[in-house]
KENUNU-139036 format. One record per residue: residue number from 1; x, y, z of N, C-alpha, C in turn. Coordinates in steps of 0.2 Angstrom, whole numbers, plus 5000, padded with zeros to 4 digits. Atoms other than C-alpha are relative to their C-alpha. Layout:
KENUNU-139036
i,nX,nY,nZ,caX,caY,caZ,cX,cY,cZ
NUM,X,Y,Z,X,Y,Z,X,Y,Z;
...
This chain:
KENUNU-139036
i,nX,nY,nZ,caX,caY,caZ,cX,cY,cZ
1,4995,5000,5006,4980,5279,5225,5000,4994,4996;
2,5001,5006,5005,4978,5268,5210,5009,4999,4999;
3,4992,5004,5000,4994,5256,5210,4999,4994,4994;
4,5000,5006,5003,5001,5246,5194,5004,4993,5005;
5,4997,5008,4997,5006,5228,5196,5008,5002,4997;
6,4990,4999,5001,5026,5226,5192,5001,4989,5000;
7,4996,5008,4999,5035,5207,5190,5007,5002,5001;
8,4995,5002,4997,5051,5203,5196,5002,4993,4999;
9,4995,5007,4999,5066,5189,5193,5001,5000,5006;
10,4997,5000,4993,5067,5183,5212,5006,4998,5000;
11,4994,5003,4998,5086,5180,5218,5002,4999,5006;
12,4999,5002,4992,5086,5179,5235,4995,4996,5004;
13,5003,5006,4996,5084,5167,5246,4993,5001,5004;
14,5006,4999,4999,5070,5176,5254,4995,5000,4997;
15,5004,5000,5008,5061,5181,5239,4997,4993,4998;
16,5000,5009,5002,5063,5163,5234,4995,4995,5005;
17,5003,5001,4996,5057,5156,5249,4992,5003,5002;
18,5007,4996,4999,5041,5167,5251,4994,4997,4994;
19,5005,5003,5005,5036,5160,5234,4998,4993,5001;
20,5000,5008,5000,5039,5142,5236,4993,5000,5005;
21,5001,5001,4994,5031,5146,5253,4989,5001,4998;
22,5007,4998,5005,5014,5154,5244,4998,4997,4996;
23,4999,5006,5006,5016,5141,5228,4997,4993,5006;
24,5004,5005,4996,5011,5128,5242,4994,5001,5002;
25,5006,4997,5000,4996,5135,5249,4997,5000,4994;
26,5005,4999,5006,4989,5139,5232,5000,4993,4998;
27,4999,5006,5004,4994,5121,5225,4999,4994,5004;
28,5003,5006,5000,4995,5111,5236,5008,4996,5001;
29,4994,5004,5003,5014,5105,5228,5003,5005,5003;
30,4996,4998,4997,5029,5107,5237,5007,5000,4993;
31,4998,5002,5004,5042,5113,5227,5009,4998,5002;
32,4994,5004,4996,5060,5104,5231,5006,5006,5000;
33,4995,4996,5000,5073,5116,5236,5006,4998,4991;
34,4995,4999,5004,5084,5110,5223,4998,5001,4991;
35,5003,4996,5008,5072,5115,5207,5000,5007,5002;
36,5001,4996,5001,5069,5130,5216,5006,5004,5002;
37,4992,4997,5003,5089,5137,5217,5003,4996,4997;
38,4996,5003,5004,5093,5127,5204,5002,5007,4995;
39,4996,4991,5002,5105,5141,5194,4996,5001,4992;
40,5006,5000,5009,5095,5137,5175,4991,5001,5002;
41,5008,4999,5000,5078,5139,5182,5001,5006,5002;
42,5002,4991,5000,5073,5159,5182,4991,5001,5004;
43,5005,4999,4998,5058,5163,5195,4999,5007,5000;
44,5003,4994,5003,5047,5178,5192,4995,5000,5006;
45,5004,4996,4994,5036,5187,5206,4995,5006,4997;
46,5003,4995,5001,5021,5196,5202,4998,5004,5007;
47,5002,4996,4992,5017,5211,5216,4997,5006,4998;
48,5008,4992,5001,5002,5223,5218,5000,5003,5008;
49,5002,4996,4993,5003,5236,5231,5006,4994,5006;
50,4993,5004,4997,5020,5228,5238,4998,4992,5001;
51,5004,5007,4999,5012,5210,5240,5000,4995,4993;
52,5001,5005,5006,5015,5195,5230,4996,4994,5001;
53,5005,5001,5001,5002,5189,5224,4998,4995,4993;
54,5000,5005,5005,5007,5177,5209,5007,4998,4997;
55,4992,5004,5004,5022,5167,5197,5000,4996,4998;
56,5000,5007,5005,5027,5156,5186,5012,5000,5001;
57,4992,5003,5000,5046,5147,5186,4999,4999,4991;
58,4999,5001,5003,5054,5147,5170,5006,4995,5000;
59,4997,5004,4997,5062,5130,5172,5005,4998,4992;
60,4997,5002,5004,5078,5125,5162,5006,4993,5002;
61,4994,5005,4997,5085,5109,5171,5001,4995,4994;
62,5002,5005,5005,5087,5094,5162,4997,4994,5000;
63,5006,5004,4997,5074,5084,5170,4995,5005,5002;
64,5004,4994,4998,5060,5091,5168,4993,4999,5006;
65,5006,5000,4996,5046,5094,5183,4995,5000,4996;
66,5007,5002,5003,5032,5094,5172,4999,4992,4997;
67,4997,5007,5003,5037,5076,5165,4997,4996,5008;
68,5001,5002,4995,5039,5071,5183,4993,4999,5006;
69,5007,4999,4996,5023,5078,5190,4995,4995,4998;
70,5006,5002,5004,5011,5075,5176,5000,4993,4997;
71,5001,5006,5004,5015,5057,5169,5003,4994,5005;
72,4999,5005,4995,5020,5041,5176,5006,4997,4999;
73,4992,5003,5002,5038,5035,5176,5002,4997,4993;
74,4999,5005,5006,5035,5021,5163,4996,5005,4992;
75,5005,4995,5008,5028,5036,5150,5007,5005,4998;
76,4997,4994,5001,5044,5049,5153,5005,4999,4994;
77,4997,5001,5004,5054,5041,5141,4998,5001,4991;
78,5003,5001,5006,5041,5039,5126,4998,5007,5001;
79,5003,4993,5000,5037,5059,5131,5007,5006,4997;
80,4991,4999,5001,5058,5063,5130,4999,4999,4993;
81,5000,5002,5008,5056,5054,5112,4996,5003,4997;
82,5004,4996,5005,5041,5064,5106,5002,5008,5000;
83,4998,4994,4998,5050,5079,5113,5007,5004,4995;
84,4994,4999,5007,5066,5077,5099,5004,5003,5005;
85,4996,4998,4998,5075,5091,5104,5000,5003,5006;
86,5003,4999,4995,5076,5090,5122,5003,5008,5003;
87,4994,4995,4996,5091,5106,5126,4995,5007,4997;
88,5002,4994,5002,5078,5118,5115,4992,5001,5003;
89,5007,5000,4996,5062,5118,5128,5002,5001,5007;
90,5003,4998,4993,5058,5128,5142,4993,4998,5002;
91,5005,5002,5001,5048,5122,5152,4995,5005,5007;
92,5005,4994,5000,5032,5134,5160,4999,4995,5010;
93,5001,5004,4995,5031,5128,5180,4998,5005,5008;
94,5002,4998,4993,5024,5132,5198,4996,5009,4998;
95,5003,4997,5001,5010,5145,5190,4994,5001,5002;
96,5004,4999,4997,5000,5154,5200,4998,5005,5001;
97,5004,4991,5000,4989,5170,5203,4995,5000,5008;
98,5002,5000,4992,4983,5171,5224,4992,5002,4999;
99,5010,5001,5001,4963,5164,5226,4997,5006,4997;
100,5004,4994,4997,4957,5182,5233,5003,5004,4991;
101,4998,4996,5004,4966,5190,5216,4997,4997,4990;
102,5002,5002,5007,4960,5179,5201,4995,5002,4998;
103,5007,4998,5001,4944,5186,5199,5002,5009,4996;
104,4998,4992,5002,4953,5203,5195,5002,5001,4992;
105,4998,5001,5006,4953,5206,5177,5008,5004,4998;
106,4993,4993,5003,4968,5220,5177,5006,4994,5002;
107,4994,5002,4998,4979,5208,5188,5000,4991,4995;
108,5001,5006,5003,4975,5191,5179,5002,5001,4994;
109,4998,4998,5006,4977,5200,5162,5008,5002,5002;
110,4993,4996,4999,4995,5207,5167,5005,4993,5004;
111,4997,5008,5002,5001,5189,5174,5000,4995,4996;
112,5000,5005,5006,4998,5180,5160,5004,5004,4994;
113,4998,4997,5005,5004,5194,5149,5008,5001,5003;
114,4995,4999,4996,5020,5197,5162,5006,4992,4996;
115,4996,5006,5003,5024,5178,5157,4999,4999,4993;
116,4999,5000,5007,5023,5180,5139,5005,5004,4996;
117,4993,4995,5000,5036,5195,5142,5005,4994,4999;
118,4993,5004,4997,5048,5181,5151,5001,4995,4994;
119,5001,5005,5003,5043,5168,5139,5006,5000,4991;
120,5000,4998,5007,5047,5178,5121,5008,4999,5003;
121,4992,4998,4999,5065,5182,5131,5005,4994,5000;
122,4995,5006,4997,5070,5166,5135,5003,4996,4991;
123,4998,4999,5005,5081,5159,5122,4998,4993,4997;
124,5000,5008,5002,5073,5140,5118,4996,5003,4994;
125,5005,4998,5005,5062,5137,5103,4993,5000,5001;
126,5006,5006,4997,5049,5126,5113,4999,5002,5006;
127,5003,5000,4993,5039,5129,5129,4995,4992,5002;
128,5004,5005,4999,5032,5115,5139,4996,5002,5007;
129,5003,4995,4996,5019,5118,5151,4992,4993,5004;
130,5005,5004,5000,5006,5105,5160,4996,5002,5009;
131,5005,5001,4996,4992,5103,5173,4995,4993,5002;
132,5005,5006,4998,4980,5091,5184,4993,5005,5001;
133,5006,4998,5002,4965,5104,5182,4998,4997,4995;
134,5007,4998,5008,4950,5100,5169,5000,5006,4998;
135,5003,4995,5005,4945,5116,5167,5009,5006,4999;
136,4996,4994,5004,4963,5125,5165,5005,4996,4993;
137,4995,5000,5006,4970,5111,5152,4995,5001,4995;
138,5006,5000,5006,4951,5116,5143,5002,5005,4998;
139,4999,4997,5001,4957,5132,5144,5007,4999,4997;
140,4993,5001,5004,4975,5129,5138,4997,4998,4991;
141,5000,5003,5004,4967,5119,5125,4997,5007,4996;
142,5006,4994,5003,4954,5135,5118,5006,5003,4993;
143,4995,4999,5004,4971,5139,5107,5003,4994,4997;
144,4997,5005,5003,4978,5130,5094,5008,4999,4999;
145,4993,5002,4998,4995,5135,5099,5004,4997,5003;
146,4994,5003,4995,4997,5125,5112,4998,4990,4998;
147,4999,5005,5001,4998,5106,5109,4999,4996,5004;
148,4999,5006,4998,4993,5091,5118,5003,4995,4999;
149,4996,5007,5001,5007,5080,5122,5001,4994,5004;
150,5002,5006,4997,5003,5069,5134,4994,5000,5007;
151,5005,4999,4992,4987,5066,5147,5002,4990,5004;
152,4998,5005,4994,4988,5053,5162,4996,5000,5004;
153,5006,5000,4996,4978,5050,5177,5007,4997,5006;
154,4994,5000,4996,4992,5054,5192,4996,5001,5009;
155,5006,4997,4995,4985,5051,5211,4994,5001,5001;
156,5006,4997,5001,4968,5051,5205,4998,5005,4998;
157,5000,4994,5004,4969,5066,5197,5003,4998,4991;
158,4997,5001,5006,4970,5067,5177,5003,5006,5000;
159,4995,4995,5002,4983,5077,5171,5004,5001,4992;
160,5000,4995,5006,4989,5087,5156,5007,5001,4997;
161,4994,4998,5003,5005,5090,5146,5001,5004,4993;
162,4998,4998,5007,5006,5102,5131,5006,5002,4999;
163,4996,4995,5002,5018,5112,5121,4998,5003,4995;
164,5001,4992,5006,5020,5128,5110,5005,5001,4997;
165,4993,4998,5002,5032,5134,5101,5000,5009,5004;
166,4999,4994,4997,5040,5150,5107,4998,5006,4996;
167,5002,4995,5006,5037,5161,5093,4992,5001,4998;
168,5008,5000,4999,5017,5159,5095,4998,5002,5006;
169,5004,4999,4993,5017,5162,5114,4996,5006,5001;
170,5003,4993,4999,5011,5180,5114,4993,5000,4999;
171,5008,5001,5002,4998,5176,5103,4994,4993,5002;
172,5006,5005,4997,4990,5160,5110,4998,5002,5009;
173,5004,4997,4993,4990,5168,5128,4996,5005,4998;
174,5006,4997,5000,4980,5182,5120,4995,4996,4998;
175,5005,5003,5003,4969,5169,5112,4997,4999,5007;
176,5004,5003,4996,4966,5161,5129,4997,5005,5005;
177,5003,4995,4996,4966,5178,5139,4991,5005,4995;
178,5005,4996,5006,4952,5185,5124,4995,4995,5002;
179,5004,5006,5002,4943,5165,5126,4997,5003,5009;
180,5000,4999,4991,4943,5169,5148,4996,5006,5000;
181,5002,4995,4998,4937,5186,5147,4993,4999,4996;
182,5006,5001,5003,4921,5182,5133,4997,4993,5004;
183,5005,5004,4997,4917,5168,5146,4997,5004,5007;
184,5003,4995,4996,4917,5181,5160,4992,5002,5000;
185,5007,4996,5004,4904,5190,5151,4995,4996,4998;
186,5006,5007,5003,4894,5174,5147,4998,5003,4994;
187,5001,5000,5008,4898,5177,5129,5001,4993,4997;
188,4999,5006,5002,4904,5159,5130,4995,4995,5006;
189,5003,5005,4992,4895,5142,5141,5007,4997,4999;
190,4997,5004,5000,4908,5134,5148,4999,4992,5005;
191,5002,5007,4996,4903,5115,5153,5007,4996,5000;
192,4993,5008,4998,4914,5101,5160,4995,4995,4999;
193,5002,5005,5001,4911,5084,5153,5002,4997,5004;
């Protein structure tokens, strides 16, 4: 029997706990109780065939985890000031699609699109969003919507800081799910420098 995918706002403590619990596993990063039932942050569950399988936090504290992650203490200040208006930015956090399931074009396509649902709803103007992959800030970067605001080198790992504006999100996740699918197909090379 052919089963769609579905998202969900998690609120319970279980729910909640199940993700953070799977968010480690896939990453790696632990996420601290008090980002993850902080009452401004909204966490989202994607689930195929009752099993979750992916998510992304749509963080609204006022310190933000991508800042904290991704840059080095002595930078969060001069990233605050590029950032203007801080109260009008969500910021895009603990995104993830489970190994075994990224390779699947339906559900890959439908979590990226699920978070651009949440995205469009949320009421800021500005999204922020970062990473310690190369090849996913190449991939963030393949659209011109999303902005590079600051890179780093955190841990021996470099690291990645963009934003968007929220009124282009729709459209630069189809650019980057349009840019992912034509490299599938080896309609694009993708090399790392």
């Amino acid at each position: 029997m052919f089963s769609l995918p579905h998202f969900n706002q998690l609120k319970t403590k279980n729910a909640l706990k199940e993700f953070s619990e799977i968010y480690l596993k896939s990453s790696g990063l632990p996420i601290p109780d008090s980002y993850l039932y902080h009452s401004k942050n909204k966490i989202f569950g994607i689930y195929w065939k009752q099993e979750l399988i992916g998510g992304f936090i749509l963080g609204n504290c006022p310190d933000f985890r991508t800042i904290d992650i991704f840059a080095e203490a002595s930078q969060h200040q001069s990233i605050h000031t590029q950032m203007e208006y801080l109260a009008e930015y969500t910021e895009i956090t603990c995104f993830w699609i489970k190994r075994k399931f990224r390779t699947n074009t339906l559900l890959n396509f439908f979590t990226w699109l699920a978070m651009s649902y949440a995205l469009k709803k949320s009421n800021t103007k500005y999204f922020l969003f970062g990473t310690c992959s190369r090849s996913l800030a190449r991939l963030y970067a393949t659209t011109p919507k999303s902005i590079l605001l600051h890179q780093d080198f955190i841990n021996k790992k470099p690291t990645f800081i963009f934003w968007a504006k929220r009124s282009t999100c729709i459209l630069g996740i189809l650019e980057i799910l349009f840019f992912k699918m034509r490299r599938r197909v080896g309609l694009i090379k993708f090399e790392l420098t």
